[in-house]
mmCIF file of the N, C-alpha and C atoms, coordinates in Angstrom:
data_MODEL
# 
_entry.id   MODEL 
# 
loop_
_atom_site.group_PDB 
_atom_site.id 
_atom_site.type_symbol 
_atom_site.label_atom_id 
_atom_site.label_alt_id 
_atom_site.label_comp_id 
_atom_site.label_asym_id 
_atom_site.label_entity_id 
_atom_site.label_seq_id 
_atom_site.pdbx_PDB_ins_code 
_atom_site.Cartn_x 
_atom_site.Cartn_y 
_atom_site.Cartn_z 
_atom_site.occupancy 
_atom_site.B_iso_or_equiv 
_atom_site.pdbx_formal_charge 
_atom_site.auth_seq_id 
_atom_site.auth_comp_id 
_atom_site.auth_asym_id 
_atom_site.auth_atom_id 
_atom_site.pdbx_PDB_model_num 
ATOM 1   N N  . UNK A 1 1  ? -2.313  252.180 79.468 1.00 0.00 ? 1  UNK A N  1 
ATOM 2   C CA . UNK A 1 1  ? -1.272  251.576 78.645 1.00 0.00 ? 1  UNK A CA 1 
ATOM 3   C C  . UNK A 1 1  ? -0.611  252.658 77.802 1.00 0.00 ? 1  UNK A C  1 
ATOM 4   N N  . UNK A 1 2  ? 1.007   252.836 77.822 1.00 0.00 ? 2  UNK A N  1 
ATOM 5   C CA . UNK A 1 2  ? 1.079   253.804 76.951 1.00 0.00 ? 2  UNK A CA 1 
ATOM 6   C C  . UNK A 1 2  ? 1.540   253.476 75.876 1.00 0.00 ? 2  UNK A C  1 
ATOM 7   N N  . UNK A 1 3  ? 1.130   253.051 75.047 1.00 0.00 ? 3  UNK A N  1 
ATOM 8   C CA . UNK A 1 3  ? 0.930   252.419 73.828 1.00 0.00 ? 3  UNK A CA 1 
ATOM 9   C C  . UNK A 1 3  ? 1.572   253.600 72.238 1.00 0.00 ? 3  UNK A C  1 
ATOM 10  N N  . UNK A 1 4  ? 0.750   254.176 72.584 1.00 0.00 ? 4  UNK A N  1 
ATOM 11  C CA . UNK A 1 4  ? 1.514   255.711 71.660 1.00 0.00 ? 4  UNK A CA 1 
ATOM 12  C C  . UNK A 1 4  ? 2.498   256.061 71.738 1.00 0.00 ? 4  UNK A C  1 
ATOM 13  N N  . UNK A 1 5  ? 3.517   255.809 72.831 1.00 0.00 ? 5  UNK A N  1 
ATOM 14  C CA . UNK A 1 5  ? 4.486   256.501 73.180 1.00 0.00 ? 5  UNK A CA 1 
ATOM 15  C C  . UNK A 1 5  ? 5.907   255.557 72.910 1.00 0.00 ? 5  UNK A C  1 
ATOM 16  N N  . UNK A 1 6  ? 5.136   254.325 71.883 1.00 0.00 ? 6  UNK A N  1 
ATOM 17  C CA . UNK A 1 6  ? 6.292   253.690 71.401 1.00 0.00 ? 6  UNK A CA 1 
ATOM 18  C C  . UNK A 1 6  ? 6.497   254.270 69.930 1.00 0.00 ? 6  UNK A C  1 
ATOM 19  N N  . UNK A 1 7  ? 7.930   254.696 69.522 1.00 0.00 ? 7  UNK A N  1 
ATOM 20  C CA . UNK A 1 7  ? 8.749   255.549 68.610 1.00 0.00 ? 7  UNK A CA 1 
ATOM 21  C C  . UNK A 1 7  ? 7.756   255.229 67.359 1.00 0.00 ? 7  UNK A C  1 
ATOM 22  N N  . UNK A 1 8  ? 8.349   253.715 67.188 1.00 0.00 ? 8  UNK A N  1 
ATOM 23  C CA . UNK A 1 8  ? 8.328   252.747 65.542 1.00 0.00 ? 8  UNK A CA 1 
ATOM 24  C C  . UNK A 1 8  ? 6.814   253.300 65.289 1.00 0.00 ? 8  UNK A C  1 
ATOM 25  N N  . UNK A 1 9  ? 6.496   253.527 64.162 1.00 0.00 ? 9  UNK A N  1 
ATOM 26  C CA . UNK A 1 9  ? 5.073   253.373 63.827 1.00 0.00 ? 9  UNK A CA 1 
ATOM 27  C C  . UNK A 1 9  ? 4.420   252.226 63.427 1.00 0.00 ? 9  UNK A C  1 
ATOM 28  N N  . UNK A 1 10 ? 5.237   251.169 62.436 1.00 0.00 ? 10 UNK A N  1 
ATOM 29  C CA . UNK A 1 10 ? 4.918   249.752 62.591 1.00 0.00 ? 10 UNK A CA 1 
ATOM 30  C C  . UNK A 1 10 ? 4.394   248.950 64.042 1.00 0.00 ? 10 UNK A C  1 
ATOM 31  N N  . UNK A 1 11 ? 5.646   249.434 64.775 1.00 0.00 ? 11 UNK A N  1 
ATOM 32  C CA . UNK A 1 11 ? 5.399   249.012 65.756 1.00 0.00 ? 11 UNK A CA 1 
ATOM 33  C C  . UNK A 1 11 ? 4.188   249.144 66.790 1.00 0.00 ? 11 UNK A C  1 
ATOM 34  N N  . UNK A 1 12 ? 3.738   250.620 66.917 1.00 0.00 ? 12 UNK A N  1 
ATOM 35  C CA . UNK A 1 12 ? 2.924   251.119 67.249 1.00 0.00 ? 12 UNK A CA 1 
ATOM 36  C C  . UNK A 1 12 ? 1.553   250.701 66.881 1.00 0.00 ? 12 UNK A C  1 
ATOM 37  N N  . UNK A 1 13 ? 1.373   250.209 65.764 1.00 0.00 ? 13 UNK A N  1 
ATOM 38  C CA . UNK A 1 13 ? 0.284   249.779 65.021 1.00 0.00 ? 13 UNK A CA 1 
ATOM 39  C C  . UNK A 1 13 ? 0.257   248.275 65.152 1.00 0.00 ? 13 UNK A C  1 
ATOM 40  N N  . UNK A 1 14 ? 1.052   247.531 65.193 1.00 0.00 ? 14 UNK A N  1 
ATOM 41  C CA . UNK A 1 14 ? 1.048   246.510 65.595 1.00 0.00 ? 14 UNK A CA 1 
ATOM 42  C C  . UNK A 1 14 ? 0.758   246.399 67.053 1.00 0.00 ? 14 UNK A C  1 
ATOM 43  N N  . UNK A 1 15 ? 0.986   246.654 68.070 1.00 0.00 ? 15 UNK A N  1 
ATOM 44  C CA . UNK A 1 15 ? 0.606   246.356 69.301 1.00 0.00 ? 15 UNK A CA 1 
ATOM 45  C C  . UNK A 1 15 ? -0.820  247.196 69.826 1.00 0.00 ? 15 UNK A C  1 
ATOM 46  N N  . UNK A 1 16 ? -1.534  247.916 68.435 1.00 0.00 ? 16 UNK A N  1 
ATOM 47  C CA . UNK A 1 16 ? -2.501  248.615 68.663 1.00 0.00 ? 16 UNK A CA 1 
ATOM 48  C C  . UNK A 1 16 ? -3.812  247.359 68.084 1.00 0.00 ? 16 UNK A C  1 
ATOM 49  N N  . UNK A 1 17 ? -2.868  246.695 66.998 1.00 0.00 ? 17 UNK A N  1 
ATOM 50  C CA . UNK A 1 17 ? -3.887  245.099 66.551 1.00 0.00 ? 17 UNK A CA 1 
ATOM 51  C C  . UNK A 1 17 ? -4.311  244.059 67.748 1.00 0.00 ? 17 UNK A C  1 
ATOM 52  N N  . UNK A 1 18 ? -2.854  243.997 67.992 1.00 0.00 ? 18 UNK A N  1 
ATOM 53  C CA . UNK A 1 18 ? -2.581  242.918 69.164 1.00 0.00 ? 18 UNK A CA 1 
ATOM 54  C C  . UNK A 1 18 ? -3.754  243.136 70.509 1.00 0.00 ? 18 UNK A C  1 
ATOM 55  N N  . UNK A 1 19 ? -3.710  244.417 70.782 1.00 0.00 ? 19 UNK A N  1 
ATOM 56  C CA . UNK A 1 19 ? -4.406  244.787 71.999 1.00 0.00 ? 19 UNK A CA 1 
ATOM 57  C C  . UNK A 1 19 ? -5.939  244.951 71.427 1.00 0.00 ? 19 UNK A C  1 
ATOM 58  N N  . UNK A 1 20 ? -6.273  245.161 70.318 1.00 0.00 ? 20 UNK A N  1 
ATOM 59  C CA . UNK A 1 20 ? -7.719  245.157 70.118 1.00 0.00 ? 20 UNK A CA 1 
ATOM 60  C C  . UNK A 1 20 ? -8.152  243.532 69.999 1.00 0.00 ? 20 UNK A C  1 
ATOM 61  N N  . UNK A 1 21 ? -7.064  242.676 69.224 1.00 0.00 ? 21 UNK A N  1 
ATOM 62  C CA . UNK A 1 21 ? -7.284  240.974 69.143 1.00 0.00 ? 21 UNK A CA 1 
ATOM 63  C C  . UNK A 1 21 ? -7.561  240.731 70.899 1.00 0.00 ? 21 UNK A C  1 
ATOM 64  N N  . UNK A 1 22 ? -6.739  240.887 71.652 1.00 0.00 ? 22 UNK A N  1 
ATOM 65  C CA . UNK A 1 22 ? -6.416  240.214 73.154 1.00 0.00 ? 22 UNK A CA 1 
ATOM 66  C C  . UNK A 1 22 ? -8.088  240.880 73.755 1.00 0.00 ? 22 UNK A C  1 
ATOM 67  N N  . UNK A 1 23 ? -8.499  241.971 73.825 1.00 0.00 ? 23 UNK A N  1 
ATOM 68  C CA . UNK A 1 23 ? -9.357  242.713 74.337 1.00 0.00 ? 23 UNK A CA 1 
ATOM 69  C C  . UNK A 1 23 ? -10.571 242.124 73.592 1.00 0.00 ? 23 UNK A C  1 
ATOM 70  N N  . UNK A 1 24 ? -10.846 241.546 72.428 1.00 0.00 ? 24 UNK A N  1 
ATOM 71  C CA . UNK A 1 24 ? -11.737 240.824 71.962 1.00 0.00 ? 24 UNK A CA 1 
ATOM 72  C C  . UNK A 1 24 ? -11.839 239.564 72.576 1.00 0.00 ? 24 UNK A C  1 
ATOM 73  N N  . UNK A 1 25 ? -11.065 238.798 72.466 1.00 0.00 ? 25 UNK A N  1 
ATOM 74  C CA . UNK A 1 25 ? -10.940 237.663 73.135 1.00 0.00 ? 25 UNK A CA 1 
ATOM 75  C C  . UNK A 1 25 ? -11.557 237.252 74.817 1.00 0.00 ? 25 UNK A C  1 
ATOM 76  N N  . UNK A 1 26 ? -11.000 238.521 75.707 1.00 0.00 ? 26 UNK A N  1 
ATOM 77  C CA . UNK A 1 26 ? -11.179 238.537 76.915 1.00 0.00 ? 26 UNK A CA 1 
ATOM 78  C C  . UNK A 1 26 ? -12.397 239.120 76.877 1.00 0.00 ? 26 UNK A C  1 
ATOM 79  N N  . UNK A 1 27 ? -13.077 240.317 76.175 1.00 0.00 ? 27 UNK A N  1 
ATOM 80  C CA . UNK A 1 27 ? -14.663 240.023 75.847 1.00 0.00 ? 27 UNK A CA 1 
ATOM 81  C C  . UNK A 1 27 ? -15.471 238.944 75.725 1.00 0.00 ? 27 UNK A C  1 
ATOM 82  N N  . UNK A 1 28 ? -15.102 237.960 74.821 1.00 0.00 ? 28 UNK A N  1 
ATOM 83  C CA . UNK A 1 28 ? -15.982 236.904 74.647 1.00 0.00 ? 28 UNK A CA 1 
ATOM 84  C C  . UNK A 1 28 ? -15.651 236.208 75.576 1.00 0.00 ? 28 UNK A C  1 
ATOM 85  N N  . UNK A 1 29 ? -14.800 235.924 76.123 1.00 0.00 ? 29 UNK A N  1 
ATOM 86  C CA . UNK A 1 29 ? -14.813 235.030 77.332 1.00 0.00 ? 29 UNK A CA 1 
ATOM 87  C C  . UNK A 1 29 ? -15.669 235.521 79.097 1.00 0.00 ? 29 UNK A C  1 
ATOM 88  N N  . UNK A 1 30 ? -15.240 236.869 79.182 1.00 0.00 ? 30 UNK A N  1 
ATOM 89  C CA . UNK A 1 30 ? -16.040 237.266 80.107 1.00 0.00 ? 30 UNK A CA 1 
ATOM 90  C C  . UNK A 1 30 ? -17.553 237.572 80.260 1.00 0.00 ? 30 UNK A C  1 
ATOM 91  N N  . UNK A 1 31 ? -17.665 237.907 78.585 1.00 0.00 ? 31 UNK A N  1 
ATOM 92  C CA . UNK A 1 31 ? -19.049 238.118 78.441 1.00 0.00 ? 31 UNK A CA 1 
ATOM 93  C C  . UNK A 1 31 ? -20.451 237.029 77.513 1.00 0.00 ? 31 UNK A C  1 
ATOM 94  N N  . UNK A 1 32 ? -19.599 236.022 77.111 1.00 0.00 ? 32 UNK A N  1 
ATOM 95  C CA . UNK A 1 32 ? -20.265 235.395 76.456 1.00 0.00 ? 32 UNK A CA 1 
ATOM 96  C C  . UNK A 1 32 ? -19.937 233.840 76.743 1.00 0.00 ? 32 UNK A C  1 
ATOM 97  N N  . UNK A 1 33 ? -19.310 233.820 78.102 1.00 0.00 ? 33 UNK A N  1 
ATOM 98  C CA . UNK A 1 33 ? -18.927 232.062 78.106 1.00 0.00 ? 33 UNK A CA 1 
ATOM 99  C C  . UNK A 1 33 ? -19.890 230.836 77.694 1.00 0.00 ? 33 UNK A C  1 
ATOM 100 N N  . UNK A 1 34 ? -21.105 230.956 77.748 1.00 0.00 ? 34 UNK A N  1 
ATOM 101 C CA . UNK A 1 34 ? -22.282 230.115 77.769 1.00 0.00 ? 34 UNK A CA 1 
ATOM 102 C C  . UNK A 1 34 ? -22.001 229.873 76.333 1.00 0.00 ? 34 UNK A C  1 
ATOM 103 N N  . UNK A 1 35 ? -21.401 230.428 75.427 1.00 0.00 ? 35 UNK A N  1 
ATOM 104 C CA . UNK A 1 35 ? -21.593 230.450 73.931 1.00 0.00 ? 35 UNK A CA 1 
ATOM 105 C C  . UNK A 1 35 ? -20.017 229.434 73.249 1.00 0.00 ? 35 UNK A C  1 
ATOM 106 N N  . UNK A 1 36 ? -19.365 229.667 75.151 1.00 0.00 ? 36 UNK A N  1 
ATOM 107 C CA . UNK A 1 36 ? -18.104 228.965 73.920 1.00 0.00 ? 36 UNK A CA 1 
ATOM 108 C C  . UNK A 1 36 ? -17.986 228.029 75.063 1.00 0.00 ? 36 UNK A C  1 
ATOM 109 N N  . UNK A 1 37 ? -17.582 226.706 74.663 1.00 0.00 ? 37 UNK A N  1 
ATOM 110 C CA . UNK A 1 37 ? -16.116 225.840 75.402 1.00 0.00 ? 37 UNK A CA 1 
ATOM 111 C C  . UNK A 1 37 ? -15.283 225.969 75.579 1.00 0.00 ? 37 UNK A C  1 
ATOM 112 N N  . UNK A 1 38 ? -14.417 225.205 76.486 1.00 0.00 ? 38 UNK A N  1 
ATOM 113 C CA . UNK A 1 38 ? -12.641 225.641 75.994 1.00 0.00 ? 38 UNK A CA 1 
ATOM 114 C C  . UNK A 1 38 ? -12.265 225.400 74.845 1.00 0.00 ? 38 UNK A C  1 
ATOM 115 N N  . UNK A 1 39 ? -12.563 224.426 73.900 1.00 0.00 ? 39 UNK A N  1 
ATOM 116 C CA . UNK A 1 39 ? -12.116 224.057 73.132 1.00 0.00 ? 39 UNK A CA 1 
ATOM 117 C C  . UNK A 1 39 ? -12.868 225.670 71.747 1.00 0.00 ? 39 UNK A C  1 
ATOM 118 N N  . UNK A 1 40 ? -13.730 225.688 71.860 1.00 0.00 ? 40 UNK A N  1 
ATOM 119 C CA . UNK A 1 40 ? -14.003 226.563 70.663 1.00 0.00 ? 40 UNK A CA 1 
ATOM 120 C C  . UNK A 1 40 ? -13.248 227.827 71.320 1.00 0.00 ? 40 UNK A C  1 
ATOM 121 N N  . UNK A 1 41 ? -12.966 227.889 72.915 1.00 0.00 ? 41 UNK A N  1 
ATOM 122 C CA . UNK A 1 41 ? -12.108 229.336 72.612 1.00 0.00 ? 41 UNK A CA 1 
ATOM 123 C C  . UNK A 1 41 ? -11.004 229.469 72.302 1.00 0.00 ? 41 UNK A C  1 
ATOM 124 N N  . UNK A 1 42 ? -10.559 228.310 72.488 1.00 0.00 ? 42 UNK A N  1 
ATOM 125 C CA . UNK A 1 42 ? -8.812  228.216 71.640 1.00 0.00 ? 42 UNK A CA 1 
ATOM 126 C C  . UNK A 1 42 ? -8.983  228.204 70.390 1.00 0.00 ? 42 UNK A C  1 
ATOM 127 N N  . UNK A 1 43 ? -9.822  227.309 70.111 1.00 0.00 ? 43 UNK A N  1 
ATOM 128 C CA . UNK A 1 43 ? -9.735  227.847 68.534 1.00 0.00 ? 43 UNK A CA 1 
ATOM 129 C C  . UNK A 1 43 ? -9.759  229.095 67.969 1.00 0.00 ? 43 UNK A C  1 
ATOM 130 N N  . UNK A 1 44 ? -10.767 229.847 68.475 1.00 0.00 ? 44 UNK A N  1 
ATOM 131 C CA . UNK A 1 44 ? -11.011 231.440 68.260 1.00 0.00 ? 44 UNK A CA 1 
ATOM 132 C C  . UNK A 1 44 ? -9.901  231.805 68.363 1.00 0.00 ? 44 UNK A C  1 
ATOM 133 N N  . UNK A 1 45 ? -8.864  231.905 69.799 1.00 0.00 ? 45 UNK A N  1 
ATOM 134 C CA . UNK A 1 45 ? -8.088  232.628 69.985 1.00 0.00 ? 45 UNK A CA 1 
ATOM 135 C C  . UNK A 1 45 ? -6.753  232.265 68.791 1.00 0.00 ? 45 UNK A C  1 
ATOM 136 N N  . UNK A 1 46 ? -6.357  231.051 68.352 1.00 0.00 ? 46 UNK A N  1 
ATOM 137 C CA . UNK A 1 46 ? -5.729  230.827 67.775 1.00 0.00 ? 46 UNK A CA 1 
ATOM 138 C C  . UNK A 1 46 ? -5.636  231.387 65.788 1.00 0.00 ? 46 UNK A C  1 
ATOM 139 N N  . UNK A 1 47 ? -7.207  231.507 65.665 1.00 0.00 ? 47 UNK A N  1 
ATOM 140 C CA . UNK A 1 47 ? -7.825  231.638 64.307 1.00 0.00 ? 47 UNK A CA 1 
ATOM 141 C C  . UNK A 1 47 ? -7.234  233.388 64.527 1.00 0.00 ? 47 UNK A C  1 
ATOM 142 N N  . UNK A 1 48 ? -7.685  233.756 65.861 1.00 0.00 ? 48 UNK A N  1 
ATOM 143 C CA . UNK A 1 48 ? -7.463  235.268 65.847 1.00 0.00 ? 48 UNK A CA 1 
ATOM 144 C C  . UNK A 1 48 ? -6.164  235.452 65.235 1.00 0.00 ? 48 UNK A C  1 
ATOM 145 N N  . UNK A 1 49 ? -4.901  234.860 66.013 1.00 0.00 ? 49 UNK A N  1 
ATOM 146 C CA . UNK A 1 49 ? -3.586  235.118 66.280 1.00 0.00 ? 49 UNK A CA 1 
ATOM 147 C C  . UNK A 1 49 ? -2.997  234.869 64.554 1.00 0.00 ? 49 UNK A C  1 
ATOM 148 N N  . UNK A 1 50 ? -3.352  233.435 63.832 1.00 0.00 ? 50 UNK A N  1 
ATOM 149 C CA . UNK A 1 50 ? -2.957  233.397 62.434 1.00 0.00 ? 50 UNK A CA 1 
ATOM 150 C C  . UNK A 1 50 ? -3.742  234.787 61.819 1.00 0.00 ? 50 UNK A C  1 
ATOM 151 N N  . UNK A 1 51 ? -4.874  235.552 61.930 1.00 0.00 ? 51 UNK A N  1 
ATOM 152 C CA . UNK A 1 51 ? -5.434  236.053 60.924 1.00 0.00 ? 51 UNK A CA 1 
ATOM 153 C C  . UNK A 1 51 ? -4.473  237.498 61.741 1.00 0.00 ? 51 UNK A C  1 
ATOM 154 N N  . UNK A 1 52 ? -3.905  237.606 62.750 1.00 0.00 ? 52 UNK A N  1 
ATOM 155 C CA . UNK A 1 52 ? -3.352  239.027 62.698 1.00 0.00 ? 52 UNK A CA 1 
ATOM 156 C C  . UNK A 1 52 ? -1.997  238.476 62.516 1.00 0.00 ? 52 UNK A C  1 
ATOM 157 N N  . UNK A 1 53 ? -0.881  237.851 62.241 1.00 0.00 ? 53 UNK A N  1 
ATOM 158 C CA . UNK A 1 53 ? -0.191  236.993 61.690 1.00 0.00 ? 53 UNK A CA 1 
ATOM 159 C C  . UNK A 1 53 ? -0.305  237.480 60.129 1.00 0.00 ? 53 UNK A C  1 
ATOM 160 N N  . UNK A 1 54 ? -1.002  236.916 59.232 1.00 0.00 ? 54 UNK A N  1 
ATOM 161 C CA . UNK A 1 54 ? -1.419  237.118 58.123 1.00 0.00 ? 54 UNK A CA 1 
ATOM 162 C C  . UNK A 1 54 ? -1.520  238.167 57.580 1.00 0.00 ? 54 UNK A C  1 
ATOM 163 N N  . UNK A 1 55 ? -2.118  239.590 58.927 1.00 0.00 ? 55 UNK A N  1 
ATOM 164 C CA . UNK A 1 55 ? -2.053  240.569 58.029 1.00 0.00 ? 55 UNK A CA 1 
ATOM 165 C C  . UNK A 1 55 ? -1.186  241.420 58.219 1.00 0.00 ? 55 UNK A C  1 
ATOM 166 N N  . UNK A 1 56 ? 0.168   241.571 59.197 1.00 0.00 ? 56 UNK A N  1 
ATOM 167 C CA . UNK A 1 56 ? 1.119   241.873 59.336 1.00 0.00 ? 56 UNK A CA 1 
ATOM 168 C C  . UNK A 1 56 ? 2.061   240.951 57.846 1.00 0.00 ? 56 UNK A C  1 
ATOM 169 N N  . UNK A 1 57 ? 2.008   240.071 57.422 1.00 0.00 ? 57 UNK A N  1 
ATOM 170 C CA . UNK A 1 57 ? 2.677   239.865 56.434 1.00 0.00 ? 57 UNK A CA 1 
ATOM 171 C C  . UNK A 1 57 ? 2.170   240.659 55.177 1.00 0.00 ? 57 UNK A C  1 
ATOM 172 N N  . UNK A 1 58 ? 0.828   240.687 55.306 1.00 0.00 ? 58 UNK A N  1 
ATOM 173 C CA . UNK A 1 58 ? 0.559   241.096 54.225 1.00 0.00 ? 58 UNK A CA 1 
ATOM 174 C C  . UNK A 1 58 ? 1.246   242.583 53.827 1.00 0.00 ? 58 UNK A C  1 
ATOM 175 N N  . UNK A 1 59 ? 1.465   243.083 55.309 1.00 0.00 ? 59 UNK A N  1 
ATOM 176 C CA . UNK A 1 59 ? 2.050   244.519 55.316 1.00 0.00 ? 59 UNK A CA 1 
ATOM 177 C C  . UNK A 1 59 ? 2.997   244.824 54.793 1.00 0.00 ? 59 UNK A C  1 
ATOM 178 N N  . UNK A 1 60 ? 4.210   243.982 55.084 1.00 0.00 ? 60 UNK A N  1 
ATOM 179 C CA . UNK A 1 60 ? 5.419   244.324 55.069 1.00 0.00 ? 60 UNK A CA 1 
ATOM 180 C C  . UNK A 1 60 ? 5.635   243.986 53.244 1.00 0.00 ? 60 UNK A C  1 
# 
């Protein structure tokens, strides 16, 4: 992914959150399904998405 090689530094840092949130997510799902439902992984994934949401506001 070339991820670095976008200009913005906001930007850069933001899709460096995004990809550690998404890469967590697809961890627990590949590696821990026995532990979740569908329903608790949407939630997760959703809890993820407001709390990196949240701290991009907090940024700006």
């Amino acid at each position: 992914m070339e991820l670095f090689s976008v200009p913005d530094r906001r930007a850069r840092e933001t899709a460096a959150v995004l990809y550690t949130v998404v890469e967590g997510v697809i961890h627990t799902l590949a590696f821990e399904p026995a532990k979740l439902d569908e329903q608790t992984a949407i939630e997760t994934l959703v809890t993820m998405i407001a709390d990196l949401i949240e701290a991009l506001r907090i940024r700006e």
